[in-house]
C-alpha positions as CSV (number, residue, x, y, z in Angstrom):
1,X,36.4,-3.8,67.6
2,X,34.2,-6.6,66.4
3,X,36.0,-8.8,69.3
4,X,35.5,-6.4,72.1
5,X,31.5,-7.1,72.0
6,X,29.5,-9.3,74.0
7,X,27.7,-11.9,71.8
8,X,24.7,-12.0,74.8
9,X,24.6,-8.3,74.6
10,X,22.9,-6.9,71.4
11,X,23.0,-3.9,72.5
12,X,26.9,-3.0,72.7
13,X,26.7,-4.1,69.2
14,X,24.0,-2.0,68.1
15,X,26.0,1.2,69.8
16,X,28.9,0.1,68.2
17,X,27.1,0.4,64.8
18,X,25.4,3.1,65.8
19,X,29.0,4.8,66.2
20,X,30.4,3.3,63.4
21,X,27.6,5.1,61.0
22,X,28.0,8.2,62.6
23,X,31.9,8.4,62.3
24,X,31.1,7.3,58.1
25,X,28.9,9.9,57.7
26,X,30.8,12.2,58.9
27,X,33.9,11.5,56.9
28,X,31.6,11.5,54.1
29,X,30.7,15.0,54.7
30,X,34.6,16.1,55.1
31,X,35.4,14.3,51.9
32,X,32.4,15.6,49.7
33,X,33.4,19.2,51.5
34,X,37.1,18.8,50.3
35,X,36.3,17.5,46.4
36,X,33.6,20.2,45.9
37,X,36.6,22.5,47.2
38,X,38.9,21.3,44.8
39,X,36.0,21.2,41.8
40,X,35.1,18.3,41.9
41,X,31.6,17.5,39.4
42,X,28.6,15.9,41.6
43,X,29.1,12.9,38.9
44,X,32.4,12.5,39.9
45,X,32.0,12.4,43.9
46,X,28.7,9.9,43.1
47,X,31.1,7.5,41.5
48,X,33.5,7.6,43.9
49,X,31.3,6.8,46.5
50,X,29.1,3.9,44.4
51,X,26.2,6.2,44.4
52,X,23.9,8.2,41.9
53,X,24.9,11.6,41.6
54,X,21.5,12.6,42.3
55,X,21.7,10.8,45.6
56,X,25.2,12.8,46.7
57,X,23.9,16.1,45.6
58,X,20.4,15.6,47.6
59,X,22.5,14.6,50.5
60,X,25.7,16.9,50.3
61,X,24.5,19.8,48.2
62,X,23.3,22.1,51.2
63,X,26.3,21.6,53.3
64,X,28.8,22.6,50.9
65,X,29.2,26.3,49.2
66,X,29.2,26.1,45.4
């Protein structure tokens, strides 16, 4: 993907992040969704992901039914 953009044109790079964010958060969501479903601990999902476990559950902890 990185090749397909215009050097001169910031701004089919900045969509392209822009679209790259969105698509990560929401395989993020899916994933959290699926190891809360399968009992997954908050601590456990956090380390996966590099995080705190504070920051997952903030993040996750309303979109998911415990």
């Amino acid at each position: 993907m990185a090749e397909r953009t215009d050097p001169v044109d910031p701004e089919t790079g900045l969509r392209a992040v822009a679209a790259l964010r969105k698509l990560a958060d929401h395989l993020e969501a899916l994933h959290v969704r699926d190891a809360r479903a399968r009992n997954w601990s908050w601590q456990t999902i956090a380390d996966a992901l590099g995080v705190t476990r504070q920051a997952v559950h903030q993040k996750h902890a309303r979109r998911t039914q415990d």
